[in-house]
C-alpha positions as a Markdown table, in Angstrom:
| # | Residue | x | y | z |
|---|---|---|---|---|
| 1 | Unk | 0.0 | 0.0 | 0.0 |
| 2 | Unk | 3.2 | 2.4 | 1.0 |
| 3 | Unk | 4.3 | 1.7 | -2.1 |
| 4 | Unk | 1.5 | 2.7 | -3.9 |
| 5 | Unk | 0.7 | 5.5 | -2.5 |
| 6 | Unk | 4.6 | 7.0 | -3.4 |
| 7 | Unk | 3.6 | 5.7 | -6.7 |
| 8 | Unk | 0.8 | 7.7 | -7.1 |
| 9 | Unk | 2.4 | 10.9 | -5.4 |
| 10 | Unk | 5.3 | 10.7 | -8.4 |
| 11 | Unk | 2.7 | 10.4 | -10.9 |
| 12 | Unk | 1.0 | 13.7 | -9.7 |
| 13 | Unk | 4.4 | 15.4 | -9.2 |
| 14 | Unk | 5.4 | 14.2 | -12.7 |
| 15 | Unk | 1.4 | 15.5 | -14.8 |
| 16 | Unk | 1.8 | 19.0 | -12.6 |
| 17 | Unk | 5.8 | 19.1 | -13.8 |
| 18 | Unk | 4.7 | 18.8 | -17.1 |
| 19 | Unk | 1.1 | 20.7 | -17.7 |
| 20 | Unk | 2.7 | 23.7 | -16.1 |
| 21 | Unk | 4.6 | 23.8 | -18.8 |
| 22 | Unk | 2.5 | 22.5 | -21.5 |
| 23 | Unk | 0.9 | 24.9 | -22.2 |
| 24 | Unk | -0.5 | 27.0 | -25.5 |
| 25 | Unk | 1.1 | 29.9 | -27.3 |
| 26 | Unk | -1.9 | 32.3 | -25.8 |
| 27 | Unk | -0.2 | 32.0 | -22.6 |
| 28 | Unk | 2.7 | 33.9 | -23.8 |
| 29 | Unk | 1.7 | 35.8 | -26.5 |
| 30 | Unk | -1.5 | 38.1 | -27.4 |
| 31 | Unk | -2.9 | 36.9 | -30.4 |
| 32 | Unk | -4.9 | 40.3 | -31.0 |
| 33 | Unk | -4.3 | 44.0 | -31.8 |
| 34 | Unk | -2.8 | 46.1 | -29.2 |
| 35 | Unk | -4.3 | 49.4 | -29.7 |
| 36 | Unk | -3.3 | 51.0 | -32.5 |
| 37 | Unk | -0.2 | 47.7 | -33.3 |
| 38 | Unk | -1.6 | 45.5 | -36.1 |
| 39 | Unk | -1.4 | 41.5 | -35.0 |
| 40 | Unk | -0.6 | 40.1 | -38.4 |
| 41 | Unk | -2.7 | 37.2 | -39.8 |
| 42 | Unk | -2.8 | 38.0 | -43.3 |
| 43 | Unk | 0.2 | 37.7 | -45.9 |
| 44 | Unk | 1.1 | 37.9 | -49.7 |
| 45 | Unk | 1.3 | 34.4 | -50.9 |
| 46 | Unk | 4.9 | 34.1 | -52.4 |
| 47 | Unk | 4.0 | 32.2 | -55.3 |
| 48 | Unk | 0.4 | 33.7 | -56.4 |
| 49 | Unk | 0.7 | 36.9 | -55.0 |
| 50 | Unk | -2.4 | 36.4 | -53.6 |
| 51 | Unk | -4.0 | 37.1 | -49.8 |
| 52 | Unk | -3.5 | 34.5 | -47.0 |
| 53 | Unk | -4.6 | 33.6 | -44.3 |
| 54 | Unk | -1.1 | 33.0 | -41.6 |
| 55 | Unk | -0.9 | 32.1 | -37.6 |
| 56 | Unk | 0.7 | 35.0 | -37.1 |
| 57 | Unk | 3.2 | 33.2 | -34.5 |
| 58 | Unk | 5.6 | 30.9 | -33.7 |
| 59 | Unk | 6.7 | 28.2 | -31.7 |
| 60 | Unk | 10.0 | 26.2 | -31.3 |
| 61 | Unk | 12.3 | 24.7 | -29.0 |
| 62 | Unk | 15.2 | 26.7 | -27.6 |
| 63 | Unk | 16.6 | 29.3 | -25.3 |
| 64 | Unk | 15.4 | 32.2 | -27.1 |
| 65 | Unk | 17.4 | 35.4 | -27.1 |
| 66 | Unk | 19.9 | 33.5 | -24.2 |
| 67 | Unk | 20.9 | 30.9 | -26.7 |
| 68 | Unk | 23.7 | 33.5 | -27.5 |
| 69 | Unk | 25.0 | 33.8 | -24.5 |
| 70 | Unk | 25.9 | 30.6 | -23.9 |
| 71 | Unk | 22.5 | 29.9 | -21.9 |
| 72 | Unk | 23.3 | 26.1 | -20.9 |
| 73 | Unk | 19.9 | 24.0 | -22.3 |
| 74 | Unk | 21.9 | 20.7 | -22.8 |
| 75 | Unk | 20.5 | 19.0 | -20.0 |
| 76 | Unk | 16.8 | 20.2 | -20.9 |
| 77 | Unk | 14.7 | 22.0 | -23.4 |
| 78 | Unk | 12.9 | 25.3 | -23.1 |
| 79 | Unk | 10.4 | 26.8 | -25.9 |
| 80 | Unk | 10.3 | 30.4 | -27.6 |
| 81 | Unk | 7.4 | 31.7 | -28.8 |
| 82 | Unk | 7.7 | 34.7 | -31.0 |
| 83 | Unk | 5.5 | 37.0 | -33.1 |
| 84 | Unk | 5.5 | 40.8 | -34.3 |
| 85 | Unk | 2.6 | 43.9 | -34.5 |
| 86 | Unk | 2.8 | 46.3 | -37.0 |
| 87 | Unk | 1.8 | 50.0 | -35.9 |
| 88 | Unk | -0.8 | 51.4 | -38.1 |
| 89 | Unk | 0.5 | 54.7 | -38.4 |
| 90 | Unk | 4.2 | 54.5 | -38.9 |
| 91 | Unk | 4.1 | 51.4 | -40.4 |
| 92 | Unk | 7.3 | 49.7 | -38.4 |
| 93 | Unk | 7.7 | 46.1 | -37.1 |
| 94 | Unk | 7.1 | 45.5 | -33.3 |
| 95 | Unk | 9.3 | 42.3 | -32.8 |
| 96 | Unk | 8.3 | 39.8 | -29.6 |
| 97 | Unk | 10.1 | 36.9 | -27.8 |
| 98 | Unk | 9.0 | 35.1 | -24.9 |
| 99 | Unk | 11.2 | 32.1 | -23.7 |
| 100 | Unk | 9.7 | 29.8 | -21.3 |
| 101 | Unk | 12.8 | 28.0 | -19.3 |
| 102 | Unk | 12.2 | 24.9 | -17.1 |
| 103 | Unk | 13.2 | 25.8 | -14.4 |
| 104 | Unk | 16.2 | 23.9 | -14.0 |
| 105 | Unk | 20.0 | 24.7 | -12.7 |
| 106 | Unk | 20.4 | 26.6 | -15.0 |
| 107 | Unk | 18.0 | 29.2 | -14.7 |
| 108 | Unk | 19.5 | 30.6 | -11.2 |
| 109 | Unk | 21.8 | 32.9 | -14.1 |
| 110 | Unk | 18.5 | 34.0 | -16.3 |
| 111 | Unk | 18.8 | 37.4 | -14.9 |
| 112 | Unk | 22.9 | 37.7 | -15.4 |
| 113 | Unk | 22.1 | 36.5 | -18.6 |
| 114 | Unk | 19.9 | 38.7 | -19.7 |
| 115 | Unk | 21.8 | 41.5 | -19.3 |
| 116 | Unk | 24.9 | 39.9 | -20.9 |
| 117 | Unk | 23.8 | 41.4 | -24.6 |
| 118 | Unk | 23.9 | 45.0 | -23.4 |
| 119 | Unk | 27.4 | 45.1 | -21.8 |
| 120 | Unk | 30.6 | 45.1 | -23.0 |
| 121 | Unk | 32.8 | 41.9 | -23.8 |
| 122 | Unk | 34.5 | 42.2 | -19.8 |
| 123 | Unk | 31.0 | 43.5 | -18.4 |
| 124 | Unk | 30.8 | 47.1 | -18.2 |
| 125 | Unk | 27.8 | 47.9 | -19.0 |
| 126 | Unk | 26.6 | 50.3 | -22.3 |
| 127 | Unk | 26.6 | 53.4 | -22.5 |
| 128 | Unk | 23.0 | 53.2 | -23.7 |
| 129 | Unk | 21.9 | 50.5 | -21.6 |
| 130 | Unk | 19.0 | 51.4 | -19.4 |
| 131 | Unk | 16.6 | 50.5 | -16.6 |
| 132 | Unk | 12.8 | 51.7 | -16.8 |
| 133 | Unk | 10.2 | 51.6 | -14.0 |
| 134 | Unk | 7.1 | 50.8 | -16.3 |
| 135 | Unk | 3.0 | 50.7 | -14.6 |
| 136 | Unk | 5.4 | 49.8 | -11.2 |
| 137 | Unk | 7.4 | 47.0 | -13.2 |
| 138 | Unk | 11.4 | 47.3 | -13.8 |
| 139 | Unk | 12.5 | 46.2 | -17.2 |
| 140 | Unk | 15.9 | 47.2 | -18.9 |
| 141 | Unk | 16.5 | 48.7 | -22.3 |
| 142 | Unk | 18.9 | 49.3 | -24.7 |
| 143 | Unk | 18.4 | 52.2 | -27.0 |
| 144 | Unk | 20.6 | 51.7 | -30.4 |
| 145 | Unk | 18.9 | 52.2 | -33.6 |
| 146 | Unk | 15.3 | 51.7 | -32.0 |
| 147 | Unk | 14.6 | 50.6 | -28.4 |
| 148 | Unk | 15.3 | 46.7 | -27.2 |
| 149 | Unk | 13.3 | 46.0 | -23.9 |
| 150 | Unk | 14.0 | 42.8 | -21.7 |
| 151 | Unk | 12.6 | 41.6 | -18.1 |
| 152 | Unk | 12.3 | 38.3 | -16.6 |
| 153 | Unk | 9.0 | 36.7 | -15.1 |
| 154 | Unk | 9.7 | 34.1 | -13.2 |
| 155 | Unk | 11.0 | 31.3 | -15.3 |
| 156 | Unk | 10.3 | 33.3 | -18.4 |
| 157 | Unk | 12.5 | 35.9 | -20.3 |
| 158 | Unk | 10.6 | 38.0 | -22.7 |
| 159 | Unk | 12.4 | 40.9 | -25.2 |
| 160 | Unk | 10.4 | 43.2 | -26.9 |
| 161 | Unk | 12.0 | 45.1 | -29.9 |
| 162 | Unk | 11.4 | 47.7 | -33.1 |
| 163 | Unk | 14.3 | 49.0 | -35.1 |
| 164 | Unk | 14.7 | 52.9 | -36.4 |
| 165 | Unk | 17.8 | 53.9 | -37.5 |
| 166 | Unk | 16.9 | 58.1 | -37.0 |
| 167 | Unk | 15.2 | 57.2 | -33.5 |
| 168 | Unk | 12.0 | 59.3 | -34.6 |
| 169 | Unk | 9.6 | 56.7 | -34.6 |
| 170 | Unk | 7.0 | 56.6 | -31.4 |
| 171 | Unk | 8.3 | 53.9 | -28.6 |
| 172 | Unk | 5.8 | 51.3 | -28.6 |
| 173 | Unk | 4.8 | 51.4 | -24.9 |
| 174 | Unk | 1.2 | 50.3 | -25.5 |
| 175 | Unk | 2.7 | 46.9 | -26.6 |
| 176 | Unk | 5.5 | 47.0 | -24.1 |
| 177 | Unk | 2.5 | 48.0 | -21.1 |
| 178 | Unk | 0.3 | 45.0 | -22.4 |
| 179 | Unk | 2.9 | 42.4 | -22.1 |
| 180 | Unk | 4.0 | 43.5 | -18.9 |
| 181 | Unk | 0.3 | 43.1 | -17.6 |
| 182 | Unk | 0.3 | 39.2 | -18.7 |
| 183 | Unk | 3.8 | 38.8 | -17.6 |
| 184 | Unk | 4.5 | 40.7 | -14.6 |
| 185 | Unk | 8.3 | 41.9 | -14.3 |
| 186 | Unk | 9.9 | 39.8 | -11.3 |
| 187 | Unk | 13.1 | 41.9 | -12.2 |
| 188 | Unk | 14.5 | 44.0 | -8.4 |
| 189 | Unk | 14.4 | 47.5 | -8.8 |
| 190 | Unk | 17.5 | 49.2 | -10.4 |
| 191 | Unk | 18.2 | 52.9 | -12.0 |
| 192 | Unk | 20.2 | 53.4 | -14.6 |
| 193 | Unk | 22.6 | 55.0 | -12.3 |
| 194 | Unk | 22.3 | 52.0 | -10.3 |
| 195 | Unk | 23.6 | 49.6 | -13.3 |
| 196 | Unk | 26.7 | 51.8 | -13.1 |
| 197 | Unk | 28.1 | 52.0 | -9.6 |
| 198 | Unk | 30.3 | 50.2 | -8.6 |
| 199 | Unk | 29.2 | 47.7 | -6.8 |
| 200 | Unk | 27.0 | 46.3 | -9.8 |
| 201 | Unk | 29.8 | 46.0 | -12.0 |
| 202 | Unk | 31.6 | 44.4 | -9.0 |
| 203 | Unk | 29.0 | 41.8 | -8.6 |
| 204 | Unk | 28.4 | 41.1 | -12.5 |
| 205 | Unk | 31.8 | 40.9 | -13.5 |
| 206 | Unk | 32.2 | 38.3 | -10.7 |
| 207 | Unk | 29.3 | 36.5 | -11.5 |
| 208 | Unk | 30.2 | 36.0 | -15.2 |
| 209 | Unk | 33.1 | 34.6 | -14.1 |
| 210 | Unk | 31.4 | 32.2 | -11.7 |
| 211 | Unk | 29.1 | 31.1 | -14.1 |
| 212 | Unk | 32.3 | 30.4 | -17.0 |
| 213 | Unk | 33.6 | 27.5 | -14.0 |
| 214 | Unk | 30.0 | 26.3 | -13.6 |
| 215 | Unk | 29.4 | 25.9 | -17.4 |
| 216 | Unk | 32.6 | 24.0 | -17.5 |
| 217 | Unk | 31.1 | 21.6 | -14.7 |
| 218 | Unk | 27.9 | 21.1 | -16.8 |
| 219 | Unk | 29.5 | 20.4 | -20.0 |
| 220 | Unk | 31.6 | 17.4 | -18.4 |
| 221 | Unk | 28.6 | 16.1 | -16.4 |
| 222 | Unk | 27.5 | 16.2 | -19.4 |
| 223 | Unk | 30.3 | 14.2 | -21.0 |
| 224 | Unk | 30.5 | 11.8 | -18.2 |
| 225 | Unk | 26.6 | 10.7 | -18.8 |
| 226 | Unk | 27.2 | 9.9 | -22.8 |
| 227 | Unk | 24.8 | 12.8 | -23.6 |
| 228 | Unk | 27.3 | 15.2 | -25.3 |
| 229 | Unk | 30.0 | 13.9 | -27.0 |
| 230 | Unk | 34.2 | 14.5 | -26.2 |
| 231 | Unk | 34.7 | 17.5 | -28.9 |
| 232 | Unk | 31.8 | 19.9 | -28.0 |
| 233 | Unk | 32.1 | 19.2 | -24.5 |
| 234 | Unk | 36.2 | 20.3 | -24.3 |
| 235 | Unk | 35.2 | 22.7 | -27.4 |
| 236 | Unk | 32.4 | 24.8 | -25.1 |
| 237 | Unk | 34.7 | 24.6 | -21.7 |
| 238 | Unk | 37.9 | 25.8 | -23.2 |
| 239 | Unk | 35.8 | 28.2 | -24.6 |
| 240 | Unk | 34.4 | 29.2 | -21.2 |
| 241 | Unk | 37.7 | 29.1 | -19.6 |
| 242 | Unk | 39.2 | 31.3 | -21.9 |
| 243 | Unk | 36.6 | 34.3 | -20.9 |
| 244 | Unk | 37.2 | 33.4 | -17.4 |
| 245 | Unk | 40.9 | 34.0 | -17.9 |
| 246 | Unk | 40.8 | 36.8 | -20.1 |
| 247 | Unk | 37.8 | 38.6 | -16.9 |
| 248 | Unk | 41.0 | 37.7 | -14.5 |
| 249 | Unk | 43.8 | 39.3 | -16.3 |
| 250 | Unk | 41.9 | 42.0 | -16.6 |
| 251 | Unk | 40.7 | 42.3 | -13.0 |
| 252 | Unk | 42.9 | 40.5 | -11.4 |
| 253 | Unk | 46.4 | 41.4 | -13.1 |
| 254 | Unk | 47.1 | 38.0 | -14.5 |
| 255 | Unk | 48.4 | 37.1 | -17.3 |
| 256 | Unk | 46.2 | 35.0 | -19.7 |
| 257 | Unk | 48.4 | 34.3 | -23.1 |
| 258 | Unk | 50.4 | 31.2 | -21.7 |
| 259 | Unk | 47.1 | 29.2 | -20.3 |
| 260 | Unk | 45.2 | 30.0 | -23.1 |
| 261 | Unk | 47.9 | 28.4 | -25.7 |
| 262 | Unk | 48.3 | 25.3 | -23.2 |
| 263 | Unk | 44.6 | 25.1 | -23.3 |
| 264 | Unk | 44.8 | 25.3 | -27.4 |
| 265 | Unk | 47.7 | 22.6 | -27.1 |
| 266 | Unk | 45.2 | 20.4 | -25.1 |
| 267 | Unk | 42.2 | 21.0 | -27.1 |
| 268 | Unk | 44.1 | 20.1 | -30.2 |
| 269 | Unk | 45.2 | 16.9 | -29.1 |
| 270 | Unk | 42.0 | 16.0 | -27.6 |
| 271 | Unk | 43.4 | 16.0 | -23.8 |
| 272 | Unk | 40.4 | 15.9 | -21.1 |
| 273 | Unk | 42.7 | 14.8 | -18.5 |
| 274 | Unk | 44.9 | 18.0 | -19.3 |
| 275 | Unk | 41.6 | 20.4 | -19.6 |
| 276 | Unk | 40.2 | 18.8 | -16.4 |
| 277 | Unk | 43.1 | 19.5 | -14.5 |
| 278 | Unk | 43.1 | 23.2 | -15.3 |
| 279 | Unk | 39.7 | 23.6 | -14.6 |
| 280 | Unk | 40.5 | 22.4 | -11.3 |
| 281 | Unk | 43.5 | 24.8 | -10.9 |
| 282 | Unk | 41.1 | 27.8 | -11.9 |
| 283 | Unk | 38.5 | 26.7 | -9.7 |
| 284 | Unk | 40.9 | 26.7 | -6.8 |
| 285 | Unk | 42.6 | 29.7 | -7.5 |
| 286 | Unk | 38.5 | 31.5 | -7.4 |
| 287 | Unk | 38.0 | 29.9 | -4.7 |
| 288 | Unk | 40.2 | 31.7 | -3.0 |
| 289 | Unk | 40.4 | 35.0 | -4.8 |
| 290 | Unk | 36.5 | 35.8 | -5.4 |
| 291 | Unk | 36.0 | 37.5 | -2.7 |
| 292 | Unk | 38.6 | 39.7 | -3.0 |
| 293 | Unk | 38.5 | 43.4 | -4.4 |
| 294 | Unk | 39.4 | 43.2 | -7.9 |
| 295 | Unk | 41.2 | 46.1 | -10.1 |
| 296 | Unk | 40.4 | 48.0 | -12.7 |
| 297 | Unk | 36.4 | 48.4 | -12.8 |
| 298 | Unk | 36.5 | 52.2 | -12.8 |
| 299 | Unk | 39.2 | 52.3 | -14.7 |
| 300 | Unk | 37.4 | 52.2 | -18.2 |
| 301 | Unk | 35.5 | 55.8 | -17.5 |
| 302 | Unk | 38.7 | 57.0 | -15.4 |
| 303 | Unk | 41.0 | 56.4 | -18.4 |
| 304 | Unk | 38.4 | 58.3 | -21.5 |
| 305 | Unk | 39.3 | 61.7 | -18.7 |
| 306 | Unk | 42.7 | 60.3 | -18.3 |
| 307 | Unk | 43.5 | 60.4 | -22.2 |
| 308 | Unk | 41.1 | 63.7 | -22.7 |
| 309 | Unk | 43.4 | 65.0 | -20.1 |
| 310 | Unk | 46.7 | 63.2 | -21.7 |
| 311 | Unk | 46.0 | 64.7 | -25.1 |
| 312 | Unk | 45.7 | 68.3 | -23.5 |
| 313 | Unk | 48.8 | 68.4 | -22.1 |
| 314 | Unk | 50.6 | 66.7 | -25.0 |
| 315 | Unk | 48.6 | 69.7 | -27.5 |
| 316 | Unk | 50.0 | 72.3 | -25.2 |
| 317 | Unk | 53.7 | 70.7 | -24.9 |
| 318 | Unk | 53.3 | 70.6 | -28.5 |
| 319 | Unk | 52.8 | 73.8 | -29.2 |
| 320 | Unk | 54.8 | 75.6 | -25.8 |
| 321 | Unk | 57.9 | 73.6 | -28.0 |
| 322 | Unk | 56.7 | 74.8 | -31.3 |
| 323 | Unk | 56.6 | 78.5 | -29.6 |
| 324 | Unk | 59.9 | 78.4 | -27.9 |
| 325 | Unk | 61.8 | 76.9 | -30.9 |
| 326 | Unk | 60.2 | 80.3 | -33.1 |
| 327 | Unk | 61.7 | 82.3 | -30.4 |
| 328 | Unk | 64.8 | 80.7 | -30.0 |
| 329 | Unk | 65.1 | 80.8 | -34.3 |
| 330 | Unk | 63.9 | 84.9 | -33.7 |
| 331 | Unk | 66.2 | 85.6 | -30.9 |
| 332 | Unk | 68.7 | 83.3 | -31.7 |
């Protein structure tokens, strides 16, 4: 009877596992006009030129706009859904995404990872990366050639995104205000100045390079259960360990050209055993030194006054020695 019963608790756990995910694209997307943005059902057919009807949507398996950013799914799948609005007015293409993860391991980095795309290759972030309270809901924003908006609700990350190349066309807050009312932003609040202090570029630059070790550890668990095979796993960890190294010459003042050619020499010749054993020589060394202050973060916007202020006083030594070789030719 004990046994039965356990039986039929798994079985339970197992139907609400899977139906909370199972579920249909008008969970994630609104399948209707938003105000004055056009939901698309009708198209030119390519061959007869004629009307037809479309879904206006679509669905597919993947990690979505984190797929990019190395966003480990191996282990699992999660599903994007994606469609687009056309304002009536201006005629321009409201672009959506919203990626349901599973709620796995991996998910604990969703909301680094969603900021990785608007910071710079070691972390800093953009100078035209932004956070926006929205109807009491934080999102962030990047604002190149048209606006890109991202927040994360629960185990869902969901971008928003229009392109204009002038920046004249009208933001598309009625779209951006609708989805944030079916999917709630579960991003903290943050300001913009917030994103640059500091302490947040501290903590992110750290994280990245806690979450390069820990991709290395999922890519040979990985290995070890048959599931990837030898080259992609050592391909995807060297790769991994090489950002981690290049992050802690940078912020840590160590020199990153010798280990990344004896990891080149090891992932040439196929050496796991080799690989391994650095990973666990950079995992010790992190776990010693993460806590630690680290150099260099406010040295990126300290050095653009540094050089301003370098250049000045190279123009005017320039020219005091122009000046004083005139009046030593005049007087001389």
């Amino acid at each position: 009877m004990k046994h039965k019963v356990i039986a039929v608790i798994f079985i339970l756990i197992t139907v609400i596992a899977v139906t909370s995910y199972a579920q249909t694209p008008t969970d994630y997307l609104i399948l209707q006009d938003i105000d004055s943005y056009i939901f698309i059902t009708q198209a030119k057919d390519f061959i007869t030129g004629q009307p037809k009807t479309i879904l206006g949507y679509s669905t597919r398996g993947g990690s979505g706009i984190l797929a990019g950013v190395d966003h480990f799914s191996s282990d699992h799948t999660d599903t994007t859904y994606e469609t687009d609005y056309i304002n009536r007015t201006d005629r321009f293409d409201v672009e959506i995404q919203v990626t349901q993860h599973t709620g796995g391991d991996s998910d604990k980095w969703l909301m680094h990872e969603v900021e990785r795309d608007f910071r710079t290759y070691y972390g800093l972030p953009d100078d035209s990366f932004v956070a926006r309270q929205i109807d009491n809901n934080t999102i962030i924003g990047l604002s190149v050639a048209g606006w890109t908006y991202r927040w994360i609700s629960g185990n869902k990350v969901i971008q928003i995104q229009y392109h204009d190349s002038q920046m004249e066309k009208p933001e598309p807050l009625e779209v951006v205000q609708a989805y944030l009312a079916k999917h709630p932003s579960t991003l903290p609040a943050i300001t913009s100045a917030d994103l640059r202090t500091s302490d947040n570029k501290t903590a992110w630059t750290k994280d990245e390079m806690e979450r390069r070790l820990w991709l290395c550890d999922k890519w040979f668990e990985q290995l070890q259960t048959g599931k990837v095979d030898q080259k992609k796993a050592l391909q995807e960890s060297v790769r991994s360990m090489n950002i981690f190294l290049d992050y802690r010459e940078k912020y840590y003042g160590l020199k990153a050209a010798d280990e990344k050619s004896l990891l080149a020499g090891y992932l040439s010749a196929n050496n796991e055993a080799g690989i391994k054993t650095k990973l666990q020589e950079y995992k010790a060394w992190w776990g010693a030194n993460k806590s630690g202050s680290i150099i260099g973060i406010l040295s990126v916007y300290t050095h653009k006054i540094y050089n301003h202020v370098s250049q000045f006083i190279r123009n005017m030594f320039t020219l005091l020695t122009s000046a004083l070789r005139s009046l030593m030719a005049m007087f001389g």
